[in-house]
C-alpha positions as CSV (number, residue, x, y, z in Angstrom):
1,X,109.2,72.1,70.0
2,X,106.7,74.5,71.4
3,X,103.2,73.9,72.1
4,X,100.8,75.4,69.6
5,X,99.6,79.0,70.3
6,X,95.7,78.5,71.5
7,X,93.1,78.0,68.9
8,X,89.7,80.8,69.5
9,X,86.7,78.8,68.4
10,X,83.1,79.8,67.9
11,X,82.1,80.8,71.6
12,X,78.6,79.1,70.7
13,X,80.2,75.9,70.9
14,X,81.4,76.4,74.6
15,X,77.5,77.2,75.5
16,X,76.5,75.7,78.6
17,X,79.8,74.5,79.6
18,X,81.8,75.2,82.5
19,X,84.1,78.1,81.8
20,X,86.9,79.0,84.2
21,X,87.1,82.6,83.9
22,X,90.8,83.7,85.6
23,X,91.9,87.0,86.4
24,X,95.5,88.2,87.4
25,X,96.1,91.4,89.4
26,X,99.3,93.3,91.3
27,X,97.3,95.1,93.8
28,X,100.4,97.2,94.9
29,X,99.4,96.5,98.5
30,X,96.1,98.6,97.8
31,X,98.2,102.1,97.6
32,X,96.8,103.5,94.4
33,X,98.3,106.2,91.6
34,X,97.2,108.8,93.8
35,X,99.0,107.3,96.7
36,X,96.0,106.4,99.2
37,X,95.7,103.3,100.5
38,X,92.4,102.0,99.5
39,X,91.0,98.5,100.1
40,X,87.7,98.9,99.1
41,X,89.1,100.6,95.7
42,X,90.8,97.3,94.8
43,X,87.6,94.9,95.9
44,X,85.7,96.8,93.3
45,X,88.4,96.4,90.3
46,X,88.2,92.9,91.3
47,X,84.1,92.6,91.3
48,X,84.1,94.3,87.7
49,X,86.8,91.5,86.6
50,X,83.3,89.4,87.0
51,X,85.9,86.5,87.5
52,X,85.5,83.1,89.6
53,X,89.0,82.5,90.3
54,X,91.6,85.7,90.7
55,X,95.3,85.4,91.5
56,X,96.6,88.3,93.0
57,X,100.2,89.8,93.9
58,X,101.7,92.0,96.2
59,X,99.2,91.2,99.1
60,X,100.6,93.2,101.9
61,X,100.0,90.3,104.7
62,X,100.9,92.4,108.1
63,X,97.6,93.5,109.6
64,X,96.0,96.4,108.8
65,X,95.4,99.1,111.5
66,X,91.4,99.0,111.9
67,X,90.7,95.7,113.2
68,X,93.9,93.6,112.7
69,X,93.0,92.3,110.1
70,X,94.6,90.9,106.6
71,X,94.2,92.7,104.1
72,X,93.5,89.4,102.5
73,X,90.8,88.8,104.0
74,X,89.2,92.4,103.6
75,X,89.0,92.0,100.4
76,X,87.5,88.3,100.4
77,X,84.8,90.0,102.5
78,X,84.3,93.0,100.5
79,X,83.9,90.8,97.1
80,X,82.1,87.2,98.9
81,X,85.3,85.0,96.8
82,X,87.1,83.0,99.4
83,X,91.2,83.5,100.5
84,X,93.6,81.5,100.0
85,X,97.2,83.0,100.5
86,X,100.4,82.4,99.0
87,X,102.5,82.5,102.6
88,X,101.1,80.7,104.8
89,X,104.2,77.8,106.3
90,X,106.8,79.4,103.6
91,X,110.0,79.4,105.3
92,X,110.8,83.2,104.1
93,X,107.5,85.2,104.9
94,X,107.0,88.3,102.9
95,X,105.0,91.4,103.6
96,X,103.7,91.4,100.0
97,X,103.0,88.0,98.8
98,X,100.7,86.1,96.6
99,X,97.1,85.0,96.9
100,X,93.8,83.7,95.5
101,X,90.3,84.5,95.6
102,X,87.5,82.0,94.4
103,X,84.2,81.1,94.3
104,X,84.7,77.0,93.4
105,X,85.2,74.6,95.4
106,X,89.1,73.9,95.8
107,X,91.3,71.0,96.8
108,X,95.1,70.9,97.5
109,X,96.7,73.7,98.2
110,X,100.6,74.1,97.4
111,X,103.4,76.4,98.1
112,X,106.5,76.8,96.5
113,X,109.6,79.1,97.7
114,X,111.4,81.0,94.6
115,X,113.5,83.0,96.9
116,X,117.2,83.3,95.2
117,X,119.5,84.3,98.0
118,X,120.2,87.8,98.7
119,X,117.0,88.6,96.8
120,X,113.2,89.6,98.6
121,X,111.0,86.3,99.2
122,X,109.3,85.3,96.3
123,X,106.8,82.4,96.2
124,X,104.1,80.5,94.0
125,X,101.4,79.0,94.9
126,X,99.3,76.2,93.9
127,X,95.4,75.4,94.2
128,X,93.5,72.7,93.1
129,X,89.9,74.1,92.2
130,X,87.1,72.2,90.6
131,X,86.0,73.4,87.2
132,X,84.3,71.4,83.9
133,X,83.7,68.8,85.9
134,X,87.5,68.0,87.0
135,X,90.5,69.6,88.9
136,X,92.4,72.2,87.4
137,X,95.6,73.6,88.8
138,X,96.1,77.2,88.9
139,X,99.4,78.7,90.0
140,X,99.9,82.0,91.1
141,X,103.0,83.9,91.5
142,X,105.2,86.7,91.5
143,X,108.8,86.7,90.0
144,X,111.7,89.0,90.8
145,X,113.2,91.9,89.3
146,X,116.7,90.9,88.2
147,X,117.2,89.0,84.9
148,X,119.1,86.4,86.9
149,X,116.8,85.8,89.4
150,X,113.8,85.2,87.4
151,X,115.9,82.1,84.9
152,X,116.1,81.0,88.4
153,X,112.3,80.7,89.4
154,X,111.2,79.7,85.9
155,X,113.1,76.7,86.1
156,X,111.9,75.8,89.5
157,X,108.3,76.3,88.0
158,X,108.9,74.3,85.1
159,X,110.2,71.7,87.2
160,X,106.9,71.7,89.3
161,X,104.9,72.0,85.9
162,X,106.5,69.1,84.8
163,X,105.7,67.4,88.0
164,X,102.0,67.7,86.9
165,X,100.2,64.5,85.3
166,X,99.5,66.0,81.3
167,X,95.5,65.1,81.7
168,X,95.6,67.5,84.9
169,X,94.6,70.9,83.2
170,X,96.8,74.2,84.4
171,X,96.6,77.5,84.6
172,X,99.7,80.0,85.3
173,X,99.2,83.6,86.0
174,X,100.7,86.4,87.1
175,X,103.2,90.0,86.9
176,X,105.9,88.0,85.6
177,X,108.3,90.8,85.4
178,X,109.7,90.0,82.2
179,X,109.8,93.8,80.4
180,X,111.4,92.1,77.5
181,X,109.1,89.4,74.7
182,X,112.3,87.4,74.0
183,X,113.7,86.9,77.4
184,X,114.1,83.6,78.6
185,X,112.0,83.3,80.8
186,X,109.0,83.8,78.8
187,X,110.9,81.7,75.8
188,X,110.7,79.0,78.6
189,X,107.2,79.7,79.7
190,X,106.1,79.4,75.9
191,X,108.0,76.9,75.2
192,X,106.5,74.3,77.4
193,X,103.0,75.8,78.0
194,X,102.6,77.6,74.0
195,X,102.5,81.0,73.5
196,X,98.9,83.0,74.5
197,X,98.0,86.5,73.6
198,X,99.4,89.1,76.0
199,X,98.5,92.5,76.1
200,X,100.2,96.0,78.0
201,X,99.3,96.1,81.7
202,X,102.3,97.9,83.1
203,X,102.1,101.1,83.6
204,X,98.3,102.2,84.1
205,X,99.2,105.8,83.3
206,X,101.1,104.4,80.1
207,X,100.6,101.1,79.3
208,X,103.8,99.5,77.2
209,X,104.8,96.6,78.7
210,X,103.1,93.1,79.1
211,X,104.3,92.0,82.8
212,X,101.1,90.6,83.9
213,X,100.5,87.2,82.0
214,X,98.4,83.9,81.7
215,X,98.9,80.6,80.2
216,X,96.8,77.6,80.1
217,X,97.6,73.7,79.3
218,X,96.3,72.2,77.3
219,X,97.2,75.8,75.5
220,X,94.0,75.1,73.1
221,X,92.2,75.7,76.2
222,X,93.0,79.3,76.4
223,X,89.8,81.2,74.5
224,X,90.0,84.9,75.4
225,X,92.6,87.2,77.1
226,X,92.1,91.1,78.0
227,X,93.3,93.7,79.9
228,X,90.4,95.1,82.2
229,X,91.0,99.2,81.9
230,X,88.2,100.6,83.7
231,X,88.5,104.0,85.1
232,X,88.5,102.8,89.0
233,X,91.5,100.3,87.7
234,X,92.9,103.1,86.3
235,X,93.8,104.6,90.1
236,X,93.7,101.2,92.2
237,X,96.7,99.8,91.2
238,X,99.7,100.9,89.0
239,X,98.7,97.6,87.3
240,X,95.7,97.0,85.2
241,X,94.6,93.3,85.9
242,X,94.2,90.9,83.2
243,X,91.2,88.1,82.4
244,X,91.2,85.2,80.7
245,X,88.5,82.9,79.7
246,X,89.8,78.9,79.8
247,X,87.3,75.8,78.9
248,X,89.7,73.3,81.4
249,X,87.4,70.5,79.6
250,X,89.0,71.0,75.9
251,X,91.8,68.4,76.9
252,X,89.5,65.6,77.5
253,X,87.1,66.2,74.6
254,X,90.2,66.2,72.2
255,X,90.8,62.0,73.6
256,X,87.3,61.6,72.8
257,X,87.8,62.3,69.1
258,X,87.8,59.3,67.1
C-alpha cells in the first residue's frame, strides 16, 4: 500500500523549529538557453533558491579553463555552501555528475553506481547532514533516459532506501527523467516514499513536464514544494530548479503522541 501523500499544516506550528529547506537543480553544466557558459549565472539561481541544502545534476567535473578549477567548487565559492560531489571513487567517472551544496554540518557520505551497461554513468549520492536536531539523509541523483534503464536504477535506490533504518528521516531529489506521471518508476518512488506535489520544470522556455522531483520520509514531512521561475533561472539552465520545505523532526514528534 502506498504511503500517504504529505499532510500541509498551519506553518505557525513549525515556528522556531529547524526546517530543512532542499532545493533540486540540472545546471546543464552552466551552458544557459542562450548558449554561454556561465558559472556565476547559475551561483545566483542558486542564492535566490535561499536554500541550506541543494542537490544539483549535470556538474561538469573536468576543470574549467581559468584556474583549473571544478566547476564544483566555483560555485561553492561564489554562493559560501560547501561541495560535496557525486563522483568522487565511483568506478565509472562522468563529466557531468551529481553534487551537493550545504550550509549544515554533514556526516557520512555515500555513493552509489546506477550505470546500466552500454548506458552513460549515472550515480546517486548520499549525505548525512544534521537538521531538527538529528541526521537526515538526502540523496541526490540523476536517472537515465531510456525507460529501461531508469526501472533499473529505481530498483537499486529502493533497495538502498530500504537499507535505511525507518526513524532515519530521507530526502530524495532530483531530474528523474520520468516524462510520463504513471511510469514505473515514479509508481515505485510513490509507492514506497508517498506521493508529493510535483510541478513543470522541464523546459524553461515551455514548462510541461515534471522531471525534477522531491520526496521526503516520513512523507508527512514534506510541507511545501515550488518551482523557482525567476527571470535569471529562466536563462541559466534549461531547467528551472525546484524547493521544498521538509520539518525532518515530524517523524519523532508523531511517537511522542500518546
Amino acid at each position: 500500500m502506498a504511503a500517504s501523500q504529505p499532510q500541509h499544516s498551519d506553518p505557525a506550528e513549525y515556528a522556531g523549529r529547524d526546517l530543512l529547506t532542499v532545493g533540486s537543480y540540472n545546471i546543464h553544466r552552466c551552458v544557459g538557453t542562450d548558449l554561454r557558459h556561465d558559472v556565476q549565472r547559475v551561483a545566483r539561481v542558486i542564492l535566490e533558491l535561499k536554500c541550506d541544502t541543494i542537490g544539483l545534476q549535470e556538474v561538469d567535473m573536468s576543470p574549467q579553463d581559468s584556474a583549473l578549477q571544478l566547476q564544483l567548487d566555483l560555485l561553492a565559492r561564489a554562493t559560501g555552501m560547501r561541495p560535496i560531489p557525486g563522483t568522487t571513487l565511483m568506478p565509472h567517472r562522468s563529466p557531468h555528475s551529481n553534487a551537493l551544496l550545504t550550509t549544515r554540518q554533514f556526516g557520512l557520505v555515500r555513493r552509489y553506481d546506477l550505470t546500466v551497461e552500454g548506458r552513460e554513468p549515472r550515480s546517486a549520492l548520499d549525505v548525512e547532514v544534521q537538521a531538527g536536531g538529528q541526521l537526515v539523509r538526502v540523496i541526490v541523483t540523476h536517472l537515465g533516459l531510456r525507460p529501461a534503464e531508469r526501472r533499473v536504477q529505481v530498483q537499486r535506490l529502493l533497495r538502498v532506501l530500504r537499507e535505511i533504518p525507518p526513524d532515519c528521516p530521507v530526502v530524495v531529489l532530483g531530474d528523474i527523467n520520468e516524462w510520463l506521471p504513471i511510469g514505473r518508476p515514479l509508481r515505485w518512488l510513490h509507492g514506497l516514499l508517498g506521493k508529493p506535489p510535483s510541478q513543470r520544470s522541464f523546459p524553461v522556455w515551455a514548462p510541461v513536464f515534471a522531471l525534477d522531483r522531491v520526496w521526503s520520509r516520513p512523507a508527512g514531512a514534506l510541507l511545501a514544494l515550488e518551482v523557482h521561475r525567476s527571470r535569471v533561472a529562466r536563462t541559466a539552465s534549461d531547467h528551472f530548479p525546484v524547493k521544498a520545505v521538509v520539518a525532518p523532526d515530524v517523524g519523532r514528534r508523531l511517537h511522542r503522541l500518546p
